[in-house]
N, C-alpha and C positions, 0 to 999 in steps of 0.2 A: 849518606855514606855509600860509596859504590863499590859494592859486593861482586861484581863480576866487569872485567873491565874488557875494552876492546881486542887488546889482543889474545886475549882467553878465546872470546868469540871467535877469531879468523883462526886459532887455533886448530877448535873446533871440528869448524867448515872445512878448512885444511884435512885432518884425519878423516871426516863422511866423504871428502870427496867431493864437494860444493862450490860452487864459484861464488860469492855471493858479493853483492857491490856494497861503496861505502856507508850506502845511505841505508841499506839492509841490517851492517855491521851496527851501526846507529840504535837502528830500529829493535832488530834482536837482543842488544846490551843492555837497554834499557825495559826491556818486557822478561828477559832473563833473572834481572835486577828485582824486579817487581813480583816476577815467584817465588827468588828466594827470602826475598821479604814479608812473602805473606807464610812460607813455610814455618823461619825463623816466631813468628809470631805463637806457634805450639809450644815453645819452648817455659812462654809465660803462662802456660796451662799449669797448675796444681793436679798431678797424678800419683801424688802419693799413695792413695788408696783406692787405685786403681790396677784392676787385674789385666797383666797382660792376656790378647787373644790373639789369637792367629787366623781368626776370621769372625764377621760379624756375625754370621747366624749360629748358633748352639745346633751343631749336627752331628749326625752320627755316621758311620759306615750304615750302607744301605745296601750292600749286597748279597745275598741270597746264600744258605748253604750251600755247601760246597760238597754235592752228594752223585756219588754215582750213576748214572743211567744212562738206558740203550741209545745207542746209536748208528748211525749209516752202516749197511754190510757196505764191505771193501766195492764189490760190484757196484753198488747202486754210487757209492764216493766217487769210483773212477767212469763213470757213463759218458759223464762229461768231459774230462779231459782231452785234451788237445793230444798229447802223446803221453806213455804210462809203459812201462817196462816192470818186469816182476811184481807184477801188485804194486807200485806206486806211480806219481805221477813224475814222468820225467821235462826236466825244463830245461833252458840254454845252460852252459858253466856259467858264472858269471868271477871264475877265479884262471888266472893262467895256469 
């Protein structure tokens, strides 16, 4: 049963912007054919009592309190700077 057929494929190509020749269109049709047949093959899985995941590992958020502390005096922030007008650092517009 041919599940993706050739004119799907120059479709395709067509939309990416692909030249691709006949013998490509060939080639591609039938290895297209052969993923979605191995896809379709989950279907005969029994997931009845199976819990949906959204990822394979059981994780957690892993980032850190979210807690106040010192940082840069304004001076030591703009030392570096390239150009800085009133205590900050000044850059190109990049708006008209």
């Amino acid at each position: 049963m041919e599940r993706i057929t050739k004119d799907q494929v120059k479709h395709v190509a067509h939309l990416a912007r692909l030249s691709i020749t006949e013998e490509e269109v060939d080639t591609f049709t039938e290895q297209l054919d052969n993923i979605i047949e191995f896809a379709e093959q989950l279907n005969e899985l029994d997931t009845e009592d199976v819990e949906p995941t959204t990822h394979v590992l059981d994780i957690h958020n892993v980032l850190r309190k979210d807690e106040q502390r010192p940082s840069l005096d304004r001076e030591d922030a703009l030392k570096n700077a390239p150009d800085q007008e009133d205590g900050q650092v000044k850059v190109p517009s990049v708006l008209e």
